[in-house]
N, C-alpha and C positions, 0 to 999 in steps of 0.2 A: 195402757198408754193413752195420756189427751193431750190432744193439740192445741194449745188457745193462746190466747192475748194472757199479759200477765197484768194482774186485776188489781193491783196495790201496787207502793213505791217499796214495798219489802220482795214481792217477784223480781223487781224488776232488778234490784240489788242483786241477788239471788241469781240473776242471767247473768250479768256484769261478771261478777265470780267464778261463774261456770266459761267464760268465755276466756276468762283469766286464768284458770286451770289448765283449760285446752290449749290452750295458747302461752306459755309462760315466758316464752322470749320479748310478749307485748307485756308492758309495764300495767296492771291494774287503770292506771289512774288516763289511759289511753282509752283503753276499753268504756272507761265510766263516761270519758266526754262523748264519744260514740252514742251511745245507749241513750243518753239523757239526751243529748242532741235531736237524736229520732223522737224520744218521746213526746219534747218541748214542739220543736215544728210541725213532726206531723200526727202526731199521737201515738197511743201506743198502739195501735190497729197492725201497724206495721212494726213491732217487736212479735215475733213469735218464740212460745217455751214448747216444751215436751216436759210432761209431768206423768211419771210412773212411780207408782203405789206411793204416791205421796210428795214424792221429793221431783225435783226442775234437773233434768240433765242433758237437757239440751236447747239451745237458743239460734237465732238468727237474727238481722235486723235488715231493713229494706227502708230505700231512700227514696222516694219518688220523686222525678222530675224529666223532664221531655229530654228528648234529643233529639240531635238533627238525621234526616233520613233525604237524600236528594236534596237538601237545601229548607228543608221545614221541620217543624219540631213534631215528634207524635211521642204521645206518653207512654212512660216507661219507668222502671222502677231499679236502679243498683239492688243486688241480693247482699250481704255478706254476715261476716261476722260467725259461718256458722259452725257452732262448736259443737262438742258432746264429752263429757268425762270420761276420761279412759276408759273406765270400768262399769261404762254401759254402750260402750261401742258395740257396731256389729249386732247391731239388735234389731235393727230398722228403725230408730226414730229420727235418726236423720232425713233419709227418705220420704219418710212420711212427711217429717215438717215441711217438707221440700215441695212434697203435692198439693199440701194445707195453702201453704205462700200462693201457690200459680192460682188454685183456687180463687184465694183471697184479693188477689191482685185484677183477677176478669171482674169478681163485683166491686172493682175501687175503679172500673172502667181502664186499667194500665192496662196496655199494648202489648209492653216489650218486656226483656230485662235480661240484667249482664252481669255477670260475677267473674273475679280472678279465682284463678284454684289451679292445680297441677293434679287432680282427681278429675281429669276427661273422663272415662269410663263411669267412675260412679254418677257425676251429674249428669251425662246422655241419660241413664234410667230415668232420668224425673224429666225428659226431656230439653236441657240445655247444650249447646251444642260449639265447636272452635266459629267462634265470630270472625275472626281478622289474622294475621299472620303481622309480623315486627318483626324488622331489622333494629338489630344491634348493635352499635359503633365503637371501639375501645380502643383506644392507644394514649402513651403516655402524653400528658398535658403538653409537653413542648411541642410534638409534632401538630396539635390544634395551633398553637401559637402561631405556627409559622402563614398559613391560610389566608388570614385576613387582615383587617387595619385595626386594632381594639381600641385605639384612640376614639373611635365611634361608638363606643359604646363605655357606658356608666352604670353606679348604683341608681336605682328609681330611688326619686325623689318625693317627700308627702307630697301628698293631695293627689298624685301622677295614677293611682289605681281605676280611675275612670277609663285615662288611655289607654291602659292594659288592658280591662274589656272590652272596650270597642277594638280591640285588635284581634282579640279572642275571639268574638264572635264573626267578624268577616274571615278569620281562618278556619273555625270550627264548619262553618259552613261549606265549605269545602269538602270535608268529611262525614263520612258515614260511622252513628254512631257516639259521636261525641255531645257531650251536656248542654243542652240551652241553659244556661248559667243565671239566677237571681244574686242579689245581692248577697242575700243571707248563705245562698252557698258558695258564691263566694269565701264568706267570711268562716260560715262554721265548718262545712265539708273539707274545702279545698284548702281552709285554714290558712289561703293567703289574705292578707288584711295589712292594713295601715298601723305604724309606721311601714313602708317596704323598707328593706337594706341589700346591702352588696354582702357577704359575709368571708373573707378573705380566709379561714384559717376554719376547723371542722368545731360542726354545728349539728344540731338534732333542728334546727329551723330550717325550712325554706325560705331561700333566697331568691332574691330577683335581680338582674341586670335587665338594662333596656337598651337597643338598638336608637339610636338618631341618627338623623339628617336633614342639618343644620340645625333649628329650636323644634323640630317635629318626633316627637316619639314613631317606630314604624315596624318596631319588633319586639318581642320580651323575651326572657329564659329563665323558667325556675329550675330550680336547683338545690341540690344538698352539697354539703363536702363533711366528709366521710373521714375515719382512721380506720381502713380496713388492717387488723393486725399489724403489717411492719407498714405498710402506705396508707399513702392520702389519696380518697379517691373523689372523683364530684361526680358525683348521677344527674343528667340535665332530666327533670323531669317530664320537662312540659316548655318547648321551644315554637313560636310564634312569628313567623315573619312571610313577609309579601315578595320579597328578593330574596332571590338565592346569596347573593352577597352581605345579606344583612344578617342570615345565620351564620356565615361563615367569621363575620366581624365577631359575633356574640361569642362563639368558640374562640377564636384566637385571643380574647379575654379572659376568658373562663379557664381556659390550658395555659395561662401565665399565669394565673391564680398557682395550680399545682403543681407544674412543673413537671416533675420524674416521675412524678405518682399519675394514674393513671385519670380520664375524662372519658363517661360510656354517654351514649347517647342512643334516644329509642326514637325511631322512625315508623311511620307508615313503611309496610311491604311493597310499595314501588315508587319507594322515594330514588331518587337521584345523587346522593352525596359522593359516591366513591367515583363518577363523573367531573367531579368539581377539583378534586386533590390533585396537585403533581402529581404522588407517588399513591396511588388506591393499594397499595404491597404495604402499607406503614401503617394503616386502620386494619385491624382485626375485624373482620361482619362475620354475623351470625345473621339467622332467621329462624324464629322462634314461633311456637303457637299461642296467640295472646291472649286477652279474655273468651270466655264463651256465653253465647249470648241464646235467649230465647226468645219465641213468637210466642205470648200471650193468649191471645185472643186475635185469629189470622184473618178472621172476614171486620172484625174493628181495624185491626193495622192496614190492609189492604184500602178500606174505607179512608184513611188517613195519607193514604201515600200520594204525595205530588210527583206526578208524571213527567218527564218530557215530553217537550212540546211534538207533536208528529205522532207520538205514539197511537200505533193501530192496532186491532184484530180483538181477538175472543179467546178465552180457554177457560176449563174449570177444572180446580183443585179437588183430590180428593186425600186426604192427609190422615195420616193414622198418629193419636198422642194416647203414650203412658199414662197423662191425668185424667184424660176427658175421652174414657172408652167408646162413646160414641163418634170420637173424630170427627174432621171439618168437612163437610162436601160444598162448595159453591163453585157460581162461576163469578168471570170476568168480563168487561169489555171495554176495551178503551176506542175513544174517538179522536183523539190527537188534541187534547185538552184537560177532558176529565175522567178518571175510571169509575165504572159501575158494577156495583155488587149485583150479579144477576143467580137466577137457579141453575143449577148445572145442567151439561146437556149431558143425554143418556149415553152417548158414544163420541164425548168429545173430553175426555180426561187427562188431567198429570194424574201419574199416584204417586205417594213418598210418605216418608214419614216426615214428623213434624223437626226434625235435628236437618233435614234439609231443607225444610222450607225457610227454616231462620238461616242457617246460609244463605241460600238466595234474597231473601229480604235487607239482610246485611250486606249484603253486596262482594261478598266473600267470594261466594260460589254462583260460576254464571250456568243458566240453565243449561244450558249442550254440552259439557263438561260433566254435569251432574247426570246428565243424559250418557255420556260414555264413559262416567264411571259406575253405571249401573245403579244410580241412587235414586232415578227417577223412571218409571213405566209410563207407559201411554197406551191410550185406548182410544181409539181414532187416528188423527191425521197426527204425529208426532212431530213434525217438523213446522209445520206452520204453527201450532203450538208453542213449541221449543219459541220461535221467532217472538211470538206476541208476547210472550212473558221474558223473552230477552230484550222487549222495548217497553215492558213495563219497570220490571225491578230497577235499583236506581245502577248508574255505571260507576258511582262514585266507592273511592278505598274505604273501608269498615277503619276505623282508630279509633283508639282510646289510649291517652295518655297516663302516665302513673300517676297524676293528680286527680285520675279518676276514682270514685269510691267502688267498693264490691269485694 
């Protein structure tokens, strides 16, 4: 088994394939804009193969770009794409590529990184861990309708994609976890781009409506609309606003779109909607476990994290990870401005492994919780610890929206 970069445009083909195998519900020609997209922006550094006796049977690819953590961006890298052929499954080169990536991604100077998957178990081994928790909102479109005013809101209009990021980014910031967004990902990743449209009837594209008030743009919502077998369904992917009434308007458009067929909608885990409804008995919710996300490199993300303001005290990590059998020992110190990376003290310790420390940094899991569910030891004063790193980590929800890549 070798782990490498793939060294020609015929590997690379060759991954595309194999991702295509694994995957055959995703159309080939998905997979290719994928691959080539990686390769064109950021090279191929970040396409990794698995090559046994000869032949490519297994692939990933990794997107690098920052996201927001407290309100500032620290870099980070989407994982996905990762396949293997049926019939070299169960062998470990999945795993391995997996260790090769985290590897790769400390000497690319990346922090973080997040992938979607419903294989919890197998990716904790390479150390990735549940990031965030999602609410899920479902009931037939009429019931959206009723909500709000949709006269406020329309299809976006050219040239309007501008406003749509600057909305994005004052609400991403908000959140823990979601993409400091460039242009280009914009356009190639998120593959929302100019023309935008309204799409009234089912679509493999992403659509857009926008929130106004009066000539001001002040909210967006992408979206798909769907023929799931006998229904029409709209998946809101990615919903953007600064009022609670101005998602409510975006919904009550969107669910006169479909009508009988059904409108889901993915929330942050302590969002507020089923507060806003006459009837919270008529939305179906769920809560689900969403991406999972990993710490990279924890004494560079620590280095990277903007504090709140006040934040006092001292602790030092000592972290046990699957890739980096040496594990992290440093310490901390904040002065109510800036944090500093210091040496550990001999009898002043958290221990955990590294699937909690990326909770806590995700903002997932708060340190006293992780402490009474036995996920965390201490060696010294446990409580005054417990506190310093409950005013370090950020307070803010972990999200990621399904326009997220991984």
């Amino acid at each position: 088994m070798i782990v490498r970069n793939p060294s020609v445009k015929a590997e690379l083909q060759r991954a595309i394939e194999v991702a295509a195998v694994a995957f055959p519900d995703t159309p080939i020609e998905q997979w290719a804009e994928s691959f080539e997209n990686v390769a064109e922006l950021f090279g191929l550094r970040y396409v990794m193969i698995v090559e046994d006796e000869g032949l490519i049977v297994s692939t990933l690819i990794c997107q690098p770009r920052p996201v927001y953590i407290n309100g500032s961006p620290v870099s980070h890298a989407s994982t996905g794409a990762v396949a293997t052929l049926p019939e070299a499954r169960k062998k470990g080169f999945a795993g391995e590529m997996l260790a090769q990536t985290v590897r790769m991604l400390r000497s690319e100077k990346v922090c973080l990184s997040s992938l979607w998957t419903g294989l919890y178990p197998f990716y904790r081994k390479v150390g990735w861990e549940a990031g965030s928790e999602v609410k899920i909102y479902s009931a037939p479109g009429k019931v959206y309708a009723e909500i709000g005013d949709a006269s406020r809101v329309r299809s976006a209009k050219e040239g309007e994609l501008g406003n749509i990021k600057a909305i994005y980014d004052d609400w991403a910031q908000d959140h823990n976890c979601l993409t400091s967004r460039s242009d280009v990902w914009w356009d190639k990743v998120t593959r929302v781009r100019e023309p935008l449209k309204m799409i009234a009837e089912p679509c493999a594209d992403v659509s857009i409506v926008v929130h106004t008030t009066g000539d001001q743009i002040d909210g967006y919502a992408a979206y798909k609309f769907l023929q799931d077998k006998e229904n029409q369904v709209i998946n809101v992917f990615e919903i953007a606003f600064s009022e609670p009434t101005h998602r409510r308007d975006m919904l009550a458009a969107l669910g006169s779109l479909v009508g009988d067929g059904r409108l889901a909608m993915y929330a942050p885990c302590d969002d507020l909607f089923l507060h806003e409804v006459p009837n919270p008995r008529t939305i179906s919710t769920s809560v689900n476990t969403s991406f999972q996300f990993r710490v990279v490199d924890p004494v560079e993300a620590m280095k990277n994290l903007t504090i709140d303001e006040g934040a006092q005290g001292a602790a030092s990590f000592s972290i046990s990870d699957p890739v980096f059998n040496e594990g992290w020992d440093f310490g901390v110190e904040a002065d109510g401005e800036k944090l500093r990376i210091t040496k550990p003290a001999s009898k002043r310790r958290l221990e955990m492994d590294i699937q909690t420390f990326a909770q806590l940094y995700s903002g997932y899991l708060k340190p006293y919780d992780a402490w009474e569910l036995g996920r965390i030891r201490a060696d010294g004063d446990a409580m005054e610890m417990l506190i310093c790193a409950g005013d370090i980590f950020s307070p803010l929800t972990p999200y990621r929206t399904w326009l997220e890549p991984g």
